[in-house]
Backbone as XML, in Angstrom:
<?xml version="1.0"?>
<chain id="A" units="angstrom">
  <residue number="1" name="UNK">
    <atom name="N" x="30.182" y="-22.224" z="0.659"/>
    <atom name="CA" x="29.114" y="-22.853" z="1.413"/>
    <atom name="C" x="27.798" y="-22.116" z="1.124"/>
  </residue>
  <residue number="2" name="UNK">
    <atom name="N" x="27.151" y="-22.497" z="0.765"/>
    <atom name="CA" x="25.478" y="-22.080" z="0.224"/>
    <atom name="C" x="24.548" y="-22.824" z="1.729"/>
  </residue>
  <residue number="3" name="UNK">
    <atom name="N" x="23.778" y="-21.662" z="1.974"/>
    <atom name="CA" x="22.917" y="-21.332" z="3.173"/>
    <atom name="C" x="21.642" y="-21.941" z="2.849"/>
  </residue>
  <residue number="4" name="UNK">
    <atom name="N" x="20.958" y="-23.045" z="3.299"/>
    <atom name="CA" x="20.044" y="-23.036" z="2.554"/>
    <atom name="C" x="18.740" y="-23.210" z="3.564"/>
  </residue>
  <residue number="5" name="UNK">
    <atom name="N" x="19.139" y="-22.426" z="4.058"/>
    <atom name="CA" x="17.676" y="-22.481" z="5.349"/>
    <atom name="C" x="16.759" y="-21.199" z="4.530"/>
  </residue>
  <residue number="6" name="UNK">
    <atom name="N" x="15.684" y="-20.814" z="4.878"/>
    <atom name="CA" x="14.500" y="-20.310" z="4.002"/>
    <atom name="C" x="14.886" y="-18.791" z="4.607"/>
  </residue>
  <residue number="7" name="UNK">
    <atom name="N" x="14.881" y="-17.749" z="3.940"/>
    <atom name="CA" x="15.263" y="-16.153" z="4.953"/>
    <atom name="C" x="13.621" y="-15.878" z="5.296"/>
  </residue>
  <residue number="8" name="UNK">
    <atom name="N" x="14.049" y="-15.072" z="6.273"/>
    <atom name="CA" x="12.715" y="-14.085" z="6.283"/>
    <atom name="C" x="12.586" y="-13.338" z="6.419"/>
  </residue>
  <residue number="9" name="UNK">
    <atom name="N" x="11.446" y="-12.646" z="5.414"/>
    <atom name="CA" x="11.389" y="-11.335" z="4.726"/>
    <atom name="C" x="10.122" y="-10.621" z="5.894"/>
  </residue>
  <residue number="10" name="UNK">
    <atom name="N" x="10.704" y="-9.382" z="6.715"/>
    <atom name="CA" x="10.009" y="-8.736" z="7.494"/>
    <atom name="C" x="9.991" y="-7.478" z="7.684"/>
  </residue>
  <residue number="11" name="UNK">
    <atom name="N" x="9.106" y="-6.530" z="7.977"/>
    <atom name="CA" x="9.265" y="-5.392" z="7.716"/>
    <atom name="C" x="9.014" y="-4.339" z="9.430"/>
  </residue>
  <residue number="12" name="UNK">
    <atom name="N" x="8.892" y="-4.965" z="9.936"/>
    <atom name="CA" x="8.290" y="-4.564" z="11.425"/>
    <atom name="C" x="6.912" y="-4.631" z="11.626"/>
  </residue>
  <residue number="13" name="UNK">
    <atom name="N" x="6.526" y="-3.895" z="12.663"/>
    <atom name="CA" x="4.753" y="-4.118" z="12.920"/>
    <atom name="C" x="4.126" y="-3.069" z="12.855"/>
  </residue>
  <residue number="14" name="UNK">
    <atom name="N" x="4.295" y="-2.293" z="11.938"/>
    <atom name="CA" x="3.709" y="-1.254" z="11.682"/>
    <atom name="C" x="2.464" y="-1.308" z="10.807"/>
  </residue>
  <residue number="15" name="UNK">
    <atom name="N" x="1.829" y="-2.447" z="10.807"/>
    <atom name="CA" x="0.797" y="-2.611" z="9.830"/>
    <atom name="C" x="-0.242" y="-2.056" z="10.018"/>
  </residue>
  <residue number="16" name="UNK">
    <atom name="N" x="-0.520" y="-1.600" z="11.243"/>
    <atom name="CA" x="-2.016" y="-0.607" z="11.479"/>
    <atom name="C" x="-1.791" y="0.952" z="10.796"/>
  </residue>
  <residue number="17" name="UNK">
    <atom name="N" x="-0.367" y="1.470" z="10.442"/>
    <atom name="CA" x="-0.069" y="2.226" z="9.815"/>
    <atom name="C" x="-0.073" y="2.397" z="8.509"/>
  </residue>
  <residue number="18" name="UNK">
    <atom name="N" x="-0.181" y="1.038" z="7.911"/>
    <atom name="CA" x="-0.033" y="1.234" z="6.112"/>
    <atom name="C" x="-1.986" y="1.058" z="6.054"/>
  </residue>
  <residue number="19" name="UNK">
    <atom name="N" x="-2.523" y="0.361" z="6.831"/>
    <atom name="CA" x="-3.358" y="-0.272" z="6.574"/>
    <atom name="C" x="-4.503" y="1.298" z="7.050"/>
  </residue>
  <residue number="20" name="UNK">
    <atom name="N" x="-4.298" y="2.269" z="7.765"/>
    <atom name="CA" x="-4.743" y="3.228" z="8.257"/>
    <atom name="C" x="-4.662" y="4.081" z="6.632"/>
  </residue>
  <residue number="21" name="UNK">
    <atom name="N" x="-3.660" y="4.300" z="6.042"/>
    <atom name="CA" x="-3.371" y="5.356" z="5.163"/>
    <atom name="C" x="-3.526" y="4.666" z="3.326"/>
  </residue>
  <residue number="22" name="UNK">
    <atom name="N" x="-3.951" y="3.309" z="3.963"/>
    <atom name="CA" x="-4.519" y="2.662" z="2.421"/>
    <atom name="C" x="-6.008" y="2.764" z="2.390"/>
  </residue>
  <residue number="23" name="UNK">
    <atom name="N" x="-6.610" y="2.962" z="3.763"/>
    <atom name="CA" x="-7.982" y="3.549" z="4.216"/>
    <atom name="C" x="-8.248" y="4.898" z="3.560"/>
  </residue>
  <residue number="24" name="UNK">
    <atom name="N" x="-7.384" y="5.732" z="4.162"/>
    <atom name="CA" x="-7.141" y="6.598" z="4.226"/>
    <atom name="C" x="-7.061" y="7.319" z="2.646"/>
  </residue>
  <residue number="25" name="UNK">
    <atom name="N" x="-6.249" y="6.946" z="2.023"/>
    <atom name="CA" x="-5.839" y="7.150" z="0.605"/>
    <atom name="C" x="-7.386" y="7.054" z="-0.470"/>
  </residue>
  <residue number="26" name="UNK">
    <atom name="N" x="-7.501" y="5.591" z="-0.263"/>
    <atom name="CA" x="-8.823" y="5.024" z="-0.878"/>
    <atom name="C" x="-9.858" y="5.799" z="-0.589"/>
  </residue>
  <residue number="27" name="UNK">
    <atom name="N" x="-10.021" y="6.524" z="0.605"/>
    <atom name="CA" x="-11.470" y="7.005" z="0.352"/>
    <atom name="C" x="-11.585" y="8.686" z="-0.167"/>
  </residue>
  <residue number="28" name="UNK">
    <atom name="N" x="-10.127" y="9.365" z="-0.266"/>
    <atom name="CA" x="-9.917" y="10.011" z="-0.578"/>
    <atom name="C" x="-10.395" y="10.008" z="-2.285"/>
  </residue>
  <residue number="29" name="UNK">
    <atom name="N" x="-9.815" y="9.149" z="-2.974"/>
    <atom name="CA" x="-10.078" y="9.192" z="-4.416"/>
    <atom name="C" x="-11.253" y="8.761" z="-4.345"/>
  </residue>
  <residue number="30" name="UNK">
    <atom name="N" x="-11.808" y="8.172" z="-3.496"/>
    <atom name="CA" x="-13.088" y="7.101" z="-4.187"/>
    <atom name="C" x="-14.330" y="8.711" z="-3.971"/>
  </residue>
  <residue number="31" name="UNK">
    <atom name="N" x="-13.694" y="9.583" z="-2.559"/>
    <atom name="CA" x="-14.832" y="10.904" z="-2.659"/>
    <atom name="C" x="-14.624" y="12.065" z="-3.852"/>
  </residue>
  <residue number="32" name="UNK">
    <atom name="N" x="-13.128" y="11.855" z="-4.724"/>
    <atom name="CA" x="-12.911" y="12.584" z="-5.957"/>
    <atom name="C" x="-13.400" y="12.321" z="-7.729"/>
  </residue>
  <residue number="33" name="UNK">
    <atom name="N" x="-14.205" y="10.772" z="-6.867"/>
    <atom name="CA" x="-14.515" y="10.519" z="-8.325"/>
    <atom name="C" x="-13.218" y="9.284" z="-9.100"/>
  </residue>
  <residue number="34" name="UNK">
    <atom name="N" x="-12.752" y="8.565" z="-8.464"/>
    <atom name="CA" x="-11.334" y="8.223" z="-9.180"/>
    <atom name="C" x="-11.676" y="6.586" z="-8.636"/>
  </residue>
  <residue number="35" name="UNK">
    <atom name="N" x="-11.033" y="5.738" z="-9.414"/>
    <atom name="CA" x="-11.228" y="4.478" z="-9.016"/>
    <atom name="C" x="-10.164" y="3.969" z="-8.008"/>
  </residue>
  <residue number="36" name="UNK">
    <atom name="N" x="-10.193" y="3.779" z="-6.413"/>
    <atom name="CA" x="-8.890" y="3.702" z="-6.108"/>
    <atom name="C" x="-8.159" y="2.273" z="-6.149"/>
  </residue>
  <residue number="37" name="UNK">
    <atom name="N" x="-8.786" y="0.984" z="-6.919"/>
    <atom name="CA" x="-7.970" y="-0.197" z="-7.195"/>
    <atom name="C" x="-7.331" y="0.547" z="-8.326"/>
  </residue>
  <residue number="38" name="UNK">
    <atom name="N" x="-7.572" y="0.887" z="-9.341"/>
    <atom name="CA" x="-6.646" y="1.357" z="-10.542"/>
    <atom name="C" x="-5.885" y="1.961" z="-10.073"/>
  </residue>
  <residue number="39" name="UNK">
    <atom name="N" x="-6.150" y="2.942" z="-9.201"/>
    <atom name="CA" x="-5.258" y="3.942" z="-9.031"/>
    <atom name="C" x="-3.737" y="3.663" z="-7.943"/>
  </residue>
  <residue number="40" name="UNK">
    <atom name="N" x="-4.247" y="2.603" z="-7.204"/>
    <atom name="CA" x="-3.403" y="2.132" z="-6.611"/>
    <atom name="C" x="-2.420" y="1.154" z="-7.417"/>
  </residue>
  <residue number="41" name="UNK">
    <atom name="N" x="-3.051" y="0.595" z="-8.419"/>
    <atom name="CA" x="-2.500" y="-0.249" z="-9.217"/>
    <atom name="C" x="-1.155" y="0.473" z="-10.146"/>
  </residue>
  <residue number="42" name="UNK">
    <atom name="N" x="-1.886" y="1.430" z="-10.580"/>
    <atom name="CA" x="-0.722" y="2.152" z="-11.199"/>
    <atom name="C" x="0.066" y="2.637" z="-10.263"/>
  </residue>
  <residue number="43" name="UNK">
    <atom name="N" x="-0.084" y="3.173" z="-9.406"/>
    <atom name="CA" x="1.389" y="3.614" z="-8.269"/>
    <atom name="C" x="1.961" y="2.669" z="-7.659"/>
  </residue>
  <residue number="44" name="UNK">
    <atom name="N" x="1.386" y="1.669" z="-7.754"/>
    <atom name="CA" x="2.157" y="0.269" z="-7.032"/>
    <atom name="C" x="3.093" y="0.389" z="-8.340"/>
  </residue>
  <residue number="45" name="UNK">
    <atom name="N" x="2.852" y="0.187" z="-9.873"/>
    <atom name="CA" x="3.576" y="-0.373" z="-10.990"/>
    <atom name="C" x="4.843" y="0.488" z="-10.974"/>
  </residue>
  <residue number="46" name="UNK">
    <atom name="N" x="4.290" y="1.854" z="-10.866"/>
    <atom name="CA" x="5.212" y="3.000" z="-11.873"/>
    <atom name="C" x="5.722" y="3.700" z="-11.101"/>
  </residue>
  <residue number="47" name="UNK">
    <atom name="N" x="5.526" y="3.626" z="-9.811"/>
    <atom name="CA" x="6.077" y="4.613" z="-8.615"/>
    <atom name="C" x="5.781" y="5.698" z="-8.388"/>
  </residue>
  <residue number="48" name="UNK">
    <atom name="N" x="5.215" y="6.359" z="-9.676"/>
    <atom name="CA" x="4.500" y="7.767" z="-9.487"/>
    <atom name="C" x="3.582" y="8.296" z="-8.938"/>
  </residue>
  <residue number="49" name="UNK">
    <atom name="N" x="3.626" y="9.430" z="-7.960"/>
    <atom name="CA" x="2.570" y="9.637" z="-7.196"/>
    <atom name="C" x="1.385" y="10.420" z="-7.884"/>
  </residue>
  <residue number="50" name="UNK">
    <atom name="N" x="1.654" y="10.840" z="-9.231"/>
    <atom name="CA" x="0.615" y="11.435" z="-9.436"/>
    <atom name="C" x="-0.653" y="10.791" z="-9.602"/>
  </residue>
  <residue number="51" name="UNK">
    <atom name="N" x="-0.449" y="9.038" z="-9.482"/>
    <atom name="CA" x="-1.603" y="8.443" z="-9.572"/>
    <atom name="C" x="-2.633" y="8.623" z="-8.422"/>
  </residue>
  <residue number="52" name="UNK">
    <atom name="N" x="-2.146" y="9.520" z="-7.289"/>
    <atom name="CA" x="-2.929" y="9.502" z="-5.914"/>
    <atom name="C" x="-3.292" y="10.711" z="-5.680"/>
  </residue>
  <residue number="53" name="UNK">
    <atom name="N" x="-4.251" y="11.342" z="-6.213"/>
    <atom name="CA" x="-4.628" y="12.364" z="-5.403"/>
    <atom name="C" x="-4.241" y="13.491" z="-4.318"/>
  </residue>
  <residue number="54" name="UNK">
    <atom name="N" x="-3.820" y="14.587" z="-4.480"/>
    <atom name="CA" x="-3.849" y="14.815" z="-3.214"/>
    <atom name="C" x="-4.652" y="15.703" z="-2.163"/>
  </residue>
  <residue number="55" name="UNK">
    <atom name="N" x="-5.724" y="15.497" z="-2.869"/>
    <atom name="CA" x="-7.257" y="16.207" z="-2.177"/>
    <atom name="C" x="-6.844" y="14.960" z="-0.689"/>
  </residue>
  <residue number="56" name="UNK">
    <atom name="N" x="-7.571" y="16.133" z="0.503"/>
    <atom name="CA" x="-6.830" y="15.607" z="2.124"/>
    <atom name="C" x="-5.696" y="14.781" z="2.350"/>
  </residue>
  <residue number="57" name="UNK">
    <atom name="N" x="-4.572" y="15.379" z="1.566"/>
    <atom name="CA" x="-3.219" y="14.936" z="1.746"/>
    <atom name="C" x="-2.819" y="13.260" z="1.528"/>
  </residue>
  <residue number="58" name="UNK">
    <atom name="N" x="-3.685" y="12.716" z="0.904"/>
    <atom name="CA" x="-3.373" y="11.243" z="0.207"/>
    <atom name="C" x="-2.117" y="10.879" z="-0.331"/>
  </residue>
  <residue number="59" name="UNK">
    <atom name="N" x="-1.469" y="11.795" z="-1.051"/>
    <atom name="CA" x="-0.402" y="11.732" z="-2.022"/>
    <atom name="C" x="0.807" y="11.867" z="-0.775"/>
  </residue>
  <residue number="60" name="UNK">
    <atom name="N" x="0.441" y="12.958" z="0.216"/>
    <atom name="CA" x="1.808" y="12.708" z="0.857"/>
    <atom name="C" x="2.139" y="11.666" z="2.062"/>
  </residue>
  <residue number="61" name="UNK">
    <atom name="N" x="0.480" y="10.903" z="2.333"/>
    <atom name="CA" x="0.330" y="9.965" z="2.897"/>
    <atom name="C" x="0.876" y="8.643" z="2.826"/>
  </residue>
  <residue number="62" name="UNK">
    <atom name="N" x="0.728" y="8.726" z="1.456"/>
    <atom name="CA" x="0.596" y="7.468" z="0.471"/>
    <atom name="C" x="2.408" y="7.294" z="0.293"/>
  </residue>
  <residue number="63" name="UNK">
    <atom name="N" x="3.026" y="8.582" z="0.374"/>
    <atom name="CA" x="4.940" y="8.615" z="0.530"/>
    <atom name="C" x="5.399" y="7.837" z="1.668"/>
  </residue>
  <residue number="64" name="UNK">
    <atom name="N" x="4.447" y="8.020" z="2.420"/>
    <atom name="CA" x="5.216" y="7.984" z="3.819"/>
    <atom name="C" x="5.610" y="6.397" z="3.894"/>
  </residue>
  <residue number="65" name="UNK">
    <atom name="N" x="5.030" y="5.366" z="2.748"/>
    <atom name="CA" x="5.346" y="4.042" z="2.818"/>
    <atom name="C" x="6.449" y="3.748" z="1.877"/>
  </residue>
  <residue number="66" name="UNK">
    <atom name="N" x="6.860" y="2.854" z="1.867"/>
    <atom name="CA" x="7.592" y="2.182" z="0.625"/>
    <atom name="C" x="6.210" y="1.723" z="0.254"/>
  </residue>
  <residue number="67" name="UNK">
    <atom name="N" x="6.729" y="1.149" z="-1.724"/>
    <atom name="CA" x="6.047" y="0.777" z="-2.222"/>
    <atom name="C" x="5.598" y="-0.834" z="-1.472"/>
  </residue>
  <residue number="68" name="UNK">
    <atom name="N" x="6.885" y="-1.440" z="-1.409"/>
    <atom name="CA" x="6.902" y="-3.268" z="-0.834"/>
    <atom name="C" x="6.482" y="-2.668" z="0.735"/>
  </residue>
  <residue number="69" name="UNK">
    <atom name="N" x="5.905" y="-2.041" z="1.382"/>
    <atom name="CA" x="5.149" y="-1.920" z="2.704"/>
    <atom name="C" x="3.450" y="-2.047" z="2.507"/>
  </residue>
  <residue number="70" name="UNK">
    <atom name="N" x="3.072" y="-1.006" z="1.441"/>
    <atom name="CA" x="1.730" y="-1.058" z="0.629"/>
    <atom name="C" x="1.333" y="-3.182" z="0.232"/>
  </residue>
  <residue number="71" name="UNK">
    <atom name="N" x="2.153" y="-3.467" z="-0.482"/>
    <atom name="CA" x="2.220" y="-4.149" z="-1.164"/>
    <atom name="C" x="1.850" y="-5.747" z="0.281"/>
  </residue>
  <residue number="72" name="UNK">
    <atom name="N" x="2.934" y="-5.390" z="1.090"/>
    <atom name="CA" x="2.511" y="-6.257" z="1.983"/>
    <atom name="C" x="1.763" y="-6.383" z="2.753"/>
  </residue>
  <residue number="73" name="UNK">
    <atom name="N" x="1.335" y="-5.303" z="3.237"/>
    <atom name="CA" x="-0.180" y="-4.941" z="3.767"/>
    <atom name="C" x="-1.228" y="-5.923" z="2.961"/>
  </residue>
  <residue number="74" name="UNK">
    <atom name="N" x="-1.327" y="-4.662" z="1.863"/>
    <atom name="CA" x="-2.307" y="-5.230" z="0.854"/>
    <atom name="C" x="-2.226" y="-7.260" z="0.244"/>
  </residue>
  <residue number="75" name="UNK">
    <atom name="N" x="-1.316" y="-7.654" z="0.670"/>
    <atom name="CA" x="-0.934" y="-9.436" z="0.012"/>
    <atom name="C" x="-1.549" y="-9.978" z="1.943"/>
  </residue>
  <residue number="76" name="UNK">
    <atom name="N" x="-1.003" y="-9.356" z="2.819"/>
    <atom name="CA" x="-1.590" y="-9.741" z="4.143"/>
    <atom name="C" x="-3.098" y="-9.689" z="4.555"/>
  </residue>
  <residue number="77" name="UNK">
    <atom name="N" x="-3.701" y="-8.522" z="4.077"/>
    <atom name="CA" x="-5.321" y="-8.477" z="4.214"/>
    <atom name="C" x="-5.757" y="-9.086" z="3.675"/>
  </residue>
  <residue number="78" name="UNK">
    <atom name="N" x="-5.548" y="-9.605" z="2.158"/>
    <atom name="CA" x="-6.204" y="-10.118" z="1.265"/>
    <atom name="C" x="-6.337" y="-11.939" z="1.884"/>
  </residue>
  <residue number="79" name="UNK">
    <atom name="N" x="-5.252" y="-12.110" z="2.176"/>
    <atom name="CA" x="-4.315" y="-13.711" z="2.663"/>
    <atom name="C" x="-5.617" y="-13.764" z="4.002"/>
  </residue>
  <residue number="80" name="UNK">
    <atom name="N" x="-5.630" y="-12.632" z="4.973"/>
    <atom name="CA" x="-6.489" y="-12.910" z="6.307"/>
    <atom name="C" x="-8.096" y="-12.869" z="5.886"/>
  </residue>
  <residue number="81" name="UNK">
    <atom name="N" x="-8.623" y="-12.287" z="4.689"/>
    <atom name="CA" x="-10.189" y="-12.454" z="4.332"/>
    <atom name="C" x="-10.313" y="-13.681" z="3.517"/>
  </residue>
  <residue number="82" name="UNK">
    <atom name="N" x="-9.146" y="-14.969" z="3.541"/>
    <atom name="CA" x="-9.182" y="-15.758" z="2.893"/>
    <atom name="C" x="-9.624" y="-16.698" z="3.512"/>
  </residue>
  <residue number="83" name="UNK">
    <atom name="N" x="-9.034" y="-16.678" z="4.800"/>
    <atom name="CA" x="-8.941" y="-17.790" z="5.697"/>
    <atom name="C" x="-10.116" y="-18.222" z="6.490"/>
  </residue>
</chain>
């Protein structure tokens, strides 16, 4: 028997938390000189943190998420400055 109602994909409501430390992260590199869309871009791709800085603790900030938490944040803000 195949299920075919739609799932849904949720992560809890912690979004003032990813969305605090993507603040957070970003202005860190952006005061080091570093571009932080690239830089986020590559640690979204490759998983590696060395793409983040860790001038005021960005890098261990930036752990404290999964990558698909970042990711949904970032697809949710973008989706709400659309509307």
């Amino acid at each position: 028997m195949v299920n075919e109602e739609t799932m849904m994909f949720k992560f809890g409501n912690d979004e003032n938390k990813a969305e605090r430390i993507i603040r957070n992260v970003c202005q860190a590199m952006q005061e080091k000189g570093y571009n932080p869309i690239n830089q986020l871009v590559g640690y979204l791709l490759s998983g590696d943190p060395a793409y983040v800085t860790s001038y005021k603790d960005a890098r261990n900030q930036i752990r404290k998420l999964e990558r698909d938490e970042l990711l949904e944040e970032l697809v949710r803000a973008y989706l709400e400055k659309q509307a």
